[in-house]
Chimera marker file (.cmm) of the C-alpha trace (Angstrom):
<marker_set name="trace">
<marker id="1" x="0.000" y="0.000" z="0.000" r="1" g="1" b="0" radius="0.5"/>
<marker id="2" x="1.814" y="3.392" z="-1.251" r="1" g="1" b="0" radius="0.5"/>
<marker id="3" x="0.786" y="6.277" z="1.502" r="1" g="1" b="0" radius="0.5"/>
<marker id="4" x="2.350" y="9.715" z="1.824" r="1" g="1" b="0" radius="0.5"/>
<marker id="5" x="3.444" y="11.630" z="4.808" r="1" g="1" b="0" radius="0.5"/>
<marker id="6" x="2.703" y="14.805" z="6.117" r="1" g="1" b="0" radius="0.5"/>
<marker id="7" x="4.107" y="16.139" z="9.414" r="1" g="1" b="0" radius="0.5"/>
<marker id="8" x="1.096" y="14.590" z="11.617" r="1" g="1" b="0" radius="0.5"/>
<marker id="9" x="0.044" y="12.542" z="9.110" r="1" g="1" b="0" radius="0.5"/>
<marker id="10" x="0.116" y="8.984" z="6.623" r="1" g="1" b="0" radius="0.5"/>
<marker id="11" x="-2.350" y="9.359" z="4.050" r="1" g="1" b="0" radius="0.5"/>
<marker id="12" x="-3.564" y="8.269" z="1.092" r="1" g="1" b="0" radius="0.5"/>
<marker id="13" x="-6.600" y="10.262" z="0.187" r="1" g="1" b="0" radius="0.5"/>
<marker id="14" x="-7.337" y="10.090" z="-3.597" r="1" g="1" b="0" radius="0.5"/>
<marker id="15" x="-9.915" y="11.733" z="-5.200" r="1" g="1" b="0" radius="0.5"/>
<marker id="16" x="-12.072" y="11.272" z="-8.522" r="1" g="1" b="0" radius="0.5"/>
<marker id="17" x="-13.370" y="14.710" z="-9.888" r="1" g="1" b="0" radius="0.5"/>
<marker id="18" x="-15.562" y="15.365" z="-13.268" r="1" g="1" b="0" radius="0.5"/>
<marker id="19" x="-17.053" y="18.297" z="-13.947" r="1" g="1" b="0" radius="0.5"/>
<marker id="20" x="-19.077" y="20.109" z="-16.931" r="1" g="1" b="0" radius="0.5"/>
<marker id="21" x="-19.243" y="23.367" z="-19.008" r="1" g="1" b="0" radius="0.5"/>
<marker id="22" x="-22.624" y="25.407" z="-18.441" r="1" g="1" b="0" radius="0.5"/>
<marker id="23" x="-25.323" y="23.496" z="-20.137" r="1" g="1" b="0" radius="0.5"/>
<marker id="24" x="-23.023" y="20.672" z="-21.069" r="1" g="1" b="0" radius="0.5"/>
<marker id="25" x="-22.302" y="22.457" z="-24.253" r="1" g="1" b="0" radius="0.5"/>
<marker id="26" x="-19.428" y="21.024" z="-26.086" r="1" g="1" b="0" radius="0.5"/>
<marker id="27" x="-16.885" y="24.101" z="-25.986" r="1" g="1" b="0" radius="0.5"/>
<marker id="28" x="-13.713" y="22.383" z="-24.532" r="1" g="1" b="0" radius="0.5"/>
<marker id="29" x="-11.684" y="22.243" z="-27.861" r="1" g="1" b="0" radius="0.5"/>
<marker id="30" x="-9.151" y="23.225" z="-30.308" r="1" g="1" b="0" radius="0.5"/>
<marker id="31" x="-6.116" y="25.060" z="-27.544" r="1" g="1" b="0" radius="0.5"/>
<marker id="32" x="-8.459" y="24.703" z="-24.793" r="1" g="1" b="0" radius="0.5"/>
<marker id="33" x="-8.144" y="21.563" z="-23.270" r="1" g="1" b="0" radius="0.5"/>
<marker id="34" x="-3.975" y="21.706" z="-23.677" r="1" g="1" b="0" radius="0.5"/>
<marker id="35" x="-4.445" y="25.219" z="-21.547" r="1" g="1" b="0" radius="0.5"/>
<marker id="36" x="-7.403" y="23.820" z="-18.922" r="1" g="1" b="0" radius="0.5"/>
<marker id="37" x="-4.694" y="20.762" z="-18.344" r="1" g="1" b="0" radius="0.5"/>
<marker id="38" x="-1.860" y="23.306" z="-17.632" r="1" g="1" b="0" radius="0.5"/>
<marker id="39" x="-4.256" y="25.414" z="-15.528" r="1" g="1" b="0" radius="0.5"/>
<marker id="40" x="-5.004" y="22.219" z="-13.383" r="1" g="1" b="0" radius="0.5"/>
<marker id="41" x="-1.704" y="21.713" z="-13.172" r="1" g="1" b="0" radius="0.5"/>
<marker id="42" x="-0.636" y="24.605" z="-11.996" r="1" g="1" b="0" radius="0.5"/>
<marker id="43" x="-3.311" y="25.350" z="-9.409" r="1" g="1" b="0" radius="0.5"/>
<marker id="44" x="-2.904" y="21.480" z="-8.227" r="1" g="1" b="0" radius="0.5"/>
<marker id="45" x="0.727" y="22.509" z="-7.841" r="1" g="1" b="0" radius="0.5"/>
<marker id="46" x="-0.214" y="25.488" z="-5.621" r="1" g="1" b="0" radius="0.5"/>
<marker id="47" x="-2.197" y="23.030" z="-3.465" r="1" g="1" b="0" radius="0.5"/>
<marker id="48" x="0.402" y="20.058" z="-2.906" r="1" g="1" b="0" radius="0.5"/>
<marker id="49" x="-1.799" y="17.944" z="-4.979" r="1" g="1" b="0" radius="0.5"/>
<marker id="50" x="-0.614" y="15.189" z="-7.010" r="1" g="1" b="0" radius="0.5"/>
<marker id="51" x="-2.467" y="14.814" z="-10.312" r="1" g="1" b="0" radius="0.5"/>
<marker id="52" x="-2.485" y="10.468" z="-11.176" r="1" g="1" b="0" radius="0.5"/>
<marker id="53" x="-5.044" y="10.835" z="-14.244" r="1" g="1" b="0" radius="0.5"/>
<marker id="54" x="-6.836" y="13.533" z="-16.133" r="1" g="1" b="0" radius="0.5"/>
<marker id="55" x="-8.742" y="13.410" z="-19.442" r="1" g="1" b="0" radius="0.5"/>
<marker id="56" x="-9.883" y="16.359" z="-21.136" r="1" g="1" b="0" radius="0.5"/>
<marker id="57" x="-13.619" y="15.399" z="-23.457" r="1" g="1" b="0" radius="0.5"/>
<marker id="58" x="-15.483" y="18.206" z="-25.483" r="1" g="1" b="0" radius="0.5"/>
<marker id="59" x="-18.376" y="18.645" z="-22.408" r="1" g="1" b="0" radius="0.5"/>
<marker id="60" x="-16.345" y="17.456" z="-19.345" r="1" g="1" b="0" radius="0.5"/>
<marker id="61" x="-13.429" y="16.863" z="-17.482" r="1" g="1" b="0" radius="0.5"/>
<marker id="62" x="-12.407" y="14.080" z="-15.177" r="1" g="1" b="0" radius="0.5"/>
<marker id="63" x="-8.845" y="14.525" z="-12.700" r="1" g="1" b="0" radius="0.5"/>
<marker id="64" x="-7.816" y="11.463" z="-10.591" r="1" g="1" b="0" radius="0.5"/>
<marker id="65" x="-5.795" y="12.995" z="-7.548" r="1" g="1" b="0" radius="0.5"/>
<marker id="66" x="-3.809" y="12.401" z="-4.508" r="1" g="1" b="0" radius="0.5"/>
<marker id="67" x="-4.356" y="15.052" z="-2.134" r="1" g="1" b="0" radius="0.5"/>
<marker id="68" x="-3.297" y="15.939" z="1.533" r="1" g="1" b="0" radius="0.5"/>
<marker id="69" x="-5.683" y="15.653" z="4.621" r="1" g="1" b="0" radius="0.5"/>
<marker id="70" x="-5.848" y="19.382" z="5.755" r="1" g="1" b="0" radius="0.5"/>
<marker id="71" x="-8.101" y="19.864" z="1.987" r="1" g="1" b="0" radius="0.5"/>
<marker id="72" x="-11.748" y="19.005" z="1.784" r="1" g="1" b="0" radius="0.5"/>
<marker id="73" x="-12.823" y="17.901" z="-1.434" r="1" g="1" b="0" radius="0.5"/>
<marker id="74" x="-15.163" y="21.151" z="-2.187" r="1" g="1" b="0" radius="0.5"/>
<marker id="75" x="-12.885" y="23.258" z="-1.231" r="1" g="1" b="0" radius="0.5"/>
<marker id="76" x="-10.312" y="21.454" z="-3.995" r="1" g="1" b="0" radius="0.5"/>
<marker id="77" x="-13.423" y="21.433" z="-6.505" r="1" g="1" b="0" radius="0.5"/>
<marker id="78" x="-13.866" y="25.082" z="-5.874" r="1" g="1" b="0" radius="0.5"/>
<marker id="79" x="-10.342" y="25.838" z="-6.409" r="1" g="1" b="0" radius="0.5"/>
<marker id="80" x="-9.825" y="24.174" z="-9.906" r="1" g="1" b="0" radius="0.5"/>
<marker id="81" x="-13.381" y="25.565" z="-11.325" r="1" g="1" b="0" radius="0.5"/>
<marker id="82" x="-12.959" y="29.020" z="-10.212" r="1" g="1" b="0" radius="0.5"/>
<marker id="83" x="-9.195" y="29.049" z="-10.956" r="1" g="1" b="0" radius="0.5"/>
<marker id="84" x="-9.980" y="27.704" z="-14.542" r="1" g="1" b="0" radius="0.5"/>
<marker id="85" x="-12.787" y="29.861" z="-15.377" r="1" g="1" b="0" radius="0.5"/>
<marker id="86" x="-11.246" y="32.672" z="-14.408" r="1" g="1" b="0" radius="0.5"/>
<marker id="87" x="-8.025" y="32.431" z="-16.361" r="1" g="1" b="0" radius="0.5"/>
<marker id="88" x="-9.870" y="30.564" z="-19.736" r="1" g="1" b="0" radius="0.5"/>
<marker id="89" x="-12.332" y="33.463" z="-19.921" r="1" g="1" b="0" radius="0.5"/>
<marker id="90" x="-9.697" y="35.627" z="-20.113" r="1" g="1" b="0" radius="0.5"/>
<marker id="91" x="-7.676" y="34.237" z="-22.402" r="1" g="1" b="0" radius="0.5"/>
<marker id="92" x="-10.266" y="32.413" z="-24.783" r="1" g="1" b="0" radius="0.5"/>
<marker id="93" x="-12.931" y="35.157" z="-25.043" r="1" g="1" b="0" radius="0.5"/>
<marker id="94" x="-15.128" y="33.196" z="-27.212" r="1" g="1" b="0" radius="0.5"/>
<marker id="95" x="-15.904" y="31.072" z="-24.095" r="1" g="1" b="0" radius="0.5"/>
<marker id="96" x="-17.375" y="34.735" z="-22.534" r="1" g="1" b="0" radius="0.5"/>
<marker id="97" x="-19.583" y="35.159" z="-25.323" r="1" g="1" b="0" radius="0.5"/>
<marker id="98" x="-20.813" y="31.562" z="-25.857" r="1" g="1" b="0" radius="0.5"/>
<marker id="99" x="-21.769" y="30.985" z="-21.922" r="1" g="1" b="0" radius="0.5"/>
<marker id="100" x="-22.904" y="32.542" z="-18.987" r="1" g="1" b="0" radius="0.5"/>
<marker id="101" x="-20.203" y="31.201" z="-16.610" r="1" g="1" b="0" radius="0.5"/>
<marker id="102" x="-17.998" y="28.183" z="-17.627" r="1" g="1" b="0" radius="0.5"/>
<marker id="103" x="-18.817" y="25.333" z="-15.039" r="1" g="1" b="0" radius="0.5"/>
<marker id="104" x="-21.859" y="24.300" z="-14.328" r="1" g="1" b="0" radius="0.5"/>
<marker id="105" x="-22.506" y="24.225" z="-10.543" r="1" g="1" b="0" radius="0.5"/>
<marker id="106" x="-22.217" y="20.590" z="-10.245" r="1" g="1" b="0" radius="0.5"/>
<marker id="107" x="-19.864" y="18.356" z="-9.891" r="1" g="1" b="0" radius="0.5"/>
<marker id="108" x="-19.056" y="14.596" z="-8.533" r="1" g="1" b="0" radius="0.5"/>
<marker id="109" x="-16.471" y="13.693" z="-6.249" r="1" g="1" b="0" radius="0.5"/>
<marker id="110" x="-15.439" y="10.099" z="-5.448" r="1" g="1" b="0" radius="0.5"/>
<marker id="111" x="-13.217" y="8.860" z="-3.021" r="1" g="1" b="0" radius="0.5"/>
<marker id="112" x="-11.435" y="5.881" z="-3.945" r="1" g="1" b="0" radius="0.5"/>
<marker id="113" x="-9.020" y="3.589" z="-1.876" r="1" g="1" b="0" radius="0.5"/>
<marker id="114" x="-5.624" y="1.884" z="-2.821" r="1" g="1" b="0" radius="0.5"/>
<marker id="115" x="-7.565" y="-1.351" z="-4.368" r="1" g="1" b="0" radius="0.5"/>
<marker id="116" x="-9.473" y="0.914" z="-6.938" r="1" g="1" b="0" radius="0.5"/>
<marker id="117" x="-7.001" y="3.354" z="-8.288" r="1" g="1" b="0" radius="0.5"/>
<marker id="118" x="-5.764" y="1.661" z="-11.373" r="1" g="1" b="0" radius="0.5"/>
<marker id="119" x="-9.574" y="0.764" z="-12.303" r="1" g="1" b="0" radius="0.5"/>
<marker id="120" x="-10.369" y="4.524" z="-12.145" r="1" g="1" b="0" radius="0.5"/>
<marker id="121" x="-6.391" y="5.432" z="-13.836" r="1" g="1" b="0" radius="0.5"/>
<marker id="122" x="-7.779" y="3.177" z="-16.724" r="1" g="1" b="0" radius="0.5"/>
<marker id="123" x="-11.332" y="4.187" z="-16.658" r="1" g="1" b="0" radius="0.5"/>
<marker id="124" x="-10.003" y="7.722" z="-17.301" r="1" g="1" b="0" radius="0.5"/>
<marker id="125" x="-7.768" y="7.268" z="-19.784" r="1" g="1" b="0" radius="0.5"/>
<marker id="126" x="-9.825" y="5.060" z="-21.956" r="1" g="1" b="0" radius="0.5"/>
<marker id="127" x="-12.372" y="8.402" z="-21.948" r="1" g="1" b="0" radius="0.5"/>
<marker id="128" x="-10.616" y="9.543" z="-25.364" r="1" g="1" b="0" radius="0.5"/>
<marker id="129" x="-11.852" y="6.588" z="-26.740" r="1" g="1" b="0" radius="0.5"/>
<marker id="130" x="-15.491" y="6.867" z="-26.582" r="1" g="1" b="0" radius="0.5"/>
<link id1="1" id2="2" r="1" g="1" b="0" radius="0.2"/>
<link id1="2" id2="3" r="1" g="1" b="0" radius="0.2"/>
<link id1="3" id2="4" r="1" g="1" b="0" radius="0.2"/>
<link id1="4" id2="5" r="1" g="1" b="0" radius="0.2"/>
<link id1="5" id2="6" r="1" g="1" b="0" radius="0.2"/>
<link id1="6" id2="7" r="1" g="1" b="0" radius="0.2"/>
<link id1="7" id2="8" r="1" g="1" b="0" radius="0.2"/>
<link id1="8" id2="9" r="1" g="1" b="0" radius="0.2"/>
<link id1="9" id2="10" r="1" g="1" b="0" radius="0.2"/>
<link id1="10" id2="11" r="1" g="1" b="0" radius="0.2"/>
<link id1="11" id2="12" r="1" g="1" b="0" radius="0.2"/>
<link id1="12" id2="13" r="1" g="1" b="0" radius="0.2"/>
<link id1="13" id2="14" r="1" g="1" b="0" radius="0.2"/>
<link id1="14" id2="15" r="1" g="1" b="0" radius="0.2"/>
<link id1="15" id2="16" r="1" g="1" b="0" radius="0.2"/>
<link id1="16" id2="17" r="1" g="1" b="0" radius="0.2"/>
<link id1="17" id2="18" r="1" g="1" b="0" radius="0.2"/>
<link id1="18" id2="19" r="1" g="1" b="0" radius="0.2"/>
<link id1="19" id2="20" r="1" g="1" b="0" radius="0.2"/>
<link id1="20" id2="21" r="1" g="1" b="0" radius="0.2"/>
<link id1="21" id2="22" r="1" g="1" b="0" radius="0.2"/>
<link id1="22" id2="23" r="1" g="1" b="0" radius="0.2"/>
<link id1="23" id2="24" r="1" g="1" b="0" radius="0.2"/>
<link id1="24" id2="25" r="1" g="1" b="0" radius="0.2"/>
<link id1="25" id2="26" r="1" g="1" b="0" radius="0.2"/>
<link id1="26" id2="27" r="1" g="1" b="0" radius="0.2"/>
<link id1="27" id2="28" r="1" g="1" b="0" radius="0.2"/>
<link id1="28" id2="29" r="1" g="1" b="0" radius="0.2"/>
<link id1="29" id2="30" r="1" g="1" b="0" radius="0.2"/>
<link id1="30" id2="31" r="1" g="1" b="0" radius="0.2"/>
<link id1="31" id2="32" r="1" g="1" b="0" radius="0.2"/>
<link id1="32" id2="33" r="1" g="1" b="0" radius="0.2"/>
<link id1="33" id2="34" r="1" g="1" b="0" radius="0.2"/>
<link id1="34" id2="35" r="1" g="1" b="0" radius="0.2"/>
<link id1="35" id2="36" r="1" g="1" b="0" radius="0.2"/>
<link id1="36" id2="37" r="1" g="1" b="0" radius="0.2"/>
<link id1="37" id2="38" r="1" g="1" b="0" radius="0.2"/>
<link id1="38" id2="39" r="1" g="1" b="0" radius="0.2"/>
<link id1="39" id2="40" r="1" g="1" b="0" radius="0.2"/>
<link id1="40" id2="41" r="1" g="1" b="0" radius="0.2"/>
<link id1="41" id2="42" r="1" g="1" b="0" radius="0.2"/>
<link id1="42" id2="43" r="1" g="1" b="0" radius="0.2"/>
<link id1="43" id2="44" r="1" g="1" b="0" radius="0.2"/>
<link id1="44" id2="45" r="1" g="1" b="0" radius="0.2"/>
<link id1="45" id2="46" r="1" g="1" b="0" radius="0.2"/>
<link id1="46" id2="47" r="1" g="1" b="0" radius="0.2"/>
<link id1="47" id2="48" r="1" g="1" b="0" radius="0.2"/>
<link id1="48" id2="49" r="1" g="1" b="0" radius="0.2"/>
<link id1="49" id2="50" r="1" g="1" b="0" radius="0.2"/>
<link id1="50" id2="51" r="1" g="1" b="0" radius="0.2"/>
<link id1="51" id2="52" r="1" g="1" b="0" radius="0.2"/>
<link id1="52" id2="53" r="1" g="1" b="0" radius="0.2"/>
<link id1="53" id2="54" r="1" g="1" b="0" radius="0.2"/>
<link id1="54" id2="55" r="1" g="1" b="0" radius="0.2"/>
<link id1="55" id2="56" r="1" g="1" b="0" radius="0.2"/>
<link id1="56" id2="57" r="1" g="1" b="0" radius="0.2"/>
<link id1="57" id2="58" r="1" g="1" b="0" radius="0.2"/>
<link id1="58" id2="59" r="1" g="1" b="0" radius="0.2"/>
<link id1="59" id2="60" r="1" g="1" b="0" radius="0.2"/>
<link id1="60" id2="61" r="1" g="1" b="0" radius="0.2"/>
<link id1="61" id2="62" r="1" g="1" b="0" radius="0.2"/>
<link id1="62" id2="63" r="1" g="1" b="0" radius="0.2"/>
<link id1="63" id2="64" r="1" g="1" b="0" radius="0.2"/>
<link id1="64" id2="65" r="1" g="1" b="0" radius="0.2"/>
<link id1="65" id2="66" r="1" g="1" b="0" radius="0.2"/>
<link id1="66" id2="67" r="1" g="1" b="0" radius="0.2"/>
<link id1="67" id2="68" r="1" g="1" b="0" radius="0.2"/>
<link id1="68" id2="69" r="1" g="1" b="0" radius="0.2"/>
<link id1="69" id2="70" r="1" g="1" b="0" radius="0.2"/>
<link id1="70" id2="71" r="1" g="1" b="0" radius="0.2"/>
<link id1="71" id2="72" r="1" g="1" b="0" radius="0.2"/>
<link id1="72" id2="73" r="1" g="1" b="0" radius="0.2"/>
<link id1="73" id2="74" r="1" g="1" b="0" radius="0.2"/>
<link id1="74" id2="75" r="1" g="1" b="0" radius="0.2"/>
<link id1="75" id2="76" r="1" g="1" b="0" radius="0.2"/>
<link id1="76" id2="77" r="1" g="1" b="0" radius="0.2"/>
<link id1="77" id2="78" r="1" g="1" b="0" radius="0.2"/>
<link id1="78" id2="79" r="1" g="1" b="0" radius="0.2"/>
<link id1="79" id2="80" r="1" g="1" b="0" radius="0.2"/>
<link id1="80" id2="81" r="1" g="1" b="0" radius="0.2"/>
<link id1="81" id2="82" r="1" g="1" b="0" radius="0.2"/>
<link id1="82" id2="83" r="1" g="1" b="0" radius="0.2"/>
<link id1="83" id2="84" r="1" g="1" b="0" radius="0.2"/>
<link id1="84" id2="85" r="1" g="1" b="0" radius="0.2"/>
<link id1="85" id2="86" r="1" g="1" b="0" radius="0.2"/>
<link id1="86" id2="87" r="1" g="1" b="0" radius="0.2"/>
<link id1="87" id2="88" r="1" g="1" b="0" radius="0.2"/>
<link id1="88" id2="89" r="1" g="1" b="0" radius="0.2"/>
<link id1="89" id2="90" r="1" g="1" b="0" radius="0.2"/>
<link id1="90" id2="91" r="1" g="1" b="0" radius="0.2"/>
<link id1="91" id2="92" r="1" g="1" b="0" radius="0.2"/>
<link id1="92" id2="93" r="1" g="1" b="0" radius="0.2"/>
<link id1="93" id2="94" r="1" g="1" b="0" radius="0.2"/>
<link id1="94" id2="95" r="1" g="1" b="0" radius="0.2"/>
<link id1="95" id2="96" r="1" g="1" b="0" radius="0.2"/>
<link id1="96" id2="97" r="1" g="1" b="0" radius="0.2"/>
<link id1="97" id2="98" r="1" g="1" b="0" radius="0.2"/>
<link id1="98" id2="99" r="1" g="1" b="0" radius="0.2"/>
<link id1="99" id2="100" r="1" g="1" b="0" radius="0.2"/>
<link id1="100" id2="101" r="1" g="1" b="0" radius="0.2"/>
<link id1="101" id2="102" r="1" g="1" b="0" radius="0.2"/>
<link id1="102" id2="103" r="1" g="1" b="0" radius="0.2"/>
<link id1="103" id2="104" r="1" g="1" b="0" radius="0.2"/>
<link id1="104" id2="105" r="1" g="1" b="0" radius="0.2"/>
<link id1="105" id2="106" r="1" g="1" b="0" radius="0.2"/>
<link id1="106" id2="107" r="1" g="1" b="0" radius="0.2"/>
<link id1="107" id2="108" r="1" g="1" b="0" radius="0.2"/>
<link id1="108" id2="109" r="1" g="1" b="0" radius="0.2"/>
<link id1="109" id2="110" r="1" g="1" b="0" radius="0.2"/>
<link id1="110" id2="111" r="1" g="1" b="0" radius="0.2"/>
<link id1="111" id2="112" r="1" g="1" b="0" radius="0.2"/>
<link id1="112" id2="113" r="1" g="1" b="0" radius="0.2"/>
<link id1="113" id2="114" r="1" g="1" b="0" radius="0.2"/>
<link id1="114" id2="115" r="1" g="1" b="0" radius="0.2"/>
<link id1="115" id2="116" r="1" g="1" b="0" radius="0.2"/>
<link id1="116" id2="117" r="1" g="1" b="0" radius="0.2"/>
<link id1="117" id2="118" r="1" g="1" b="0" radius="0.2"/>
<link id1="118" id2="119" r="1" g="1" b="0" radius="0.2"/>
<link id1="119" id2="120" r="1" g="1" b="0" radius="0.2"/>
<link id1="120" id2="121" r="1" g="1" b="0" radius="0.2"/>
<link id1="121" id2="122" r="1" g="1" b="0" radius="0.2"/>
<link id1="122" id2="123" r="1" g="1" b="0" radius="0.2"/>
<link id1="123" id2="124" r="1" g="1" b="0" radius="0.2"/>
<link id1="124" id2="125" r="1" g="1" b="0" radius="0.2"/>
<link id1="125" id2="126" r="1" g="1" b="0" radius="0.2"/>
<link id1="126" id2="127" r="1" g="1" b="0" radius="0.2"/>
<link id1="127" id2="128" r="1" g="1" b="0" radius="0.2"/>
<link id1="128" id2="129" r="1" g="1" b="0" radius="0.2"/>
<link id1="129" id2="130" r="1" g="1" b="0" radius="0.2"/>
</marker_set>
């Protein structure tokens, strides 16, 4: 069993995250998926979380984590959505004009223990292929 450690802490807290543009509409594409993934990156950076798995589809967007005990799971949900929005507005204007705000209010968490993680690695990554 891989675990990490903290200074009070073993853990192994990981994470399953997918979330959607406003209405579903399909507006994650052409340079916009290669900039959400190096947004997530960078704001899961900021956060000492690891990122295992994400996948990138037209109308949603699943990220497999590791994170540390001290962060809740909304409060990492509200991070990446608001954080994304934010800087993809700004930079892809056409995402201003075509929606009202970028994420839907929604999203689904699941927590997933040491026995489960490749299943969800490979459910991820086999996204692309649907």
């Amino acid at each position: 069993m891989s675990f990490k450690l903290s200074d009070h802490s073993a853990h192994n807290l990981n994470y399953h995250f997918v979330w959607c543009p406003k209405y579903r509409r399909k507006v994650l594409i052409d340079g916009i998926p290669k900039r959400l993934k190096q947004l997530i990156e960078l704001k899961a950076s900021n956060l000492k979380i690891t990122i295992e798995a994400i996948e990138i589809m037209p109308d949603h967007v699943h990220v497999f984590i590791s994170a540390p005990p001290t962060l809740a799971p909304h409060h990492i949900a509200a991070q990446f959505k608001g954080f994304t929005s934010h800087e993809l507005r700004k930079e892809f204007p056409e995402l201003r004009s075509k929606l009202p705000t970028l994420w839907s209010r929604s999203y689904y968490v699941g927590a997933c223990g040491h026995a489960s993680e490749t299943i969800v690695k490979m459910y991820i990554e086999n996204q692309k292929g649907k």
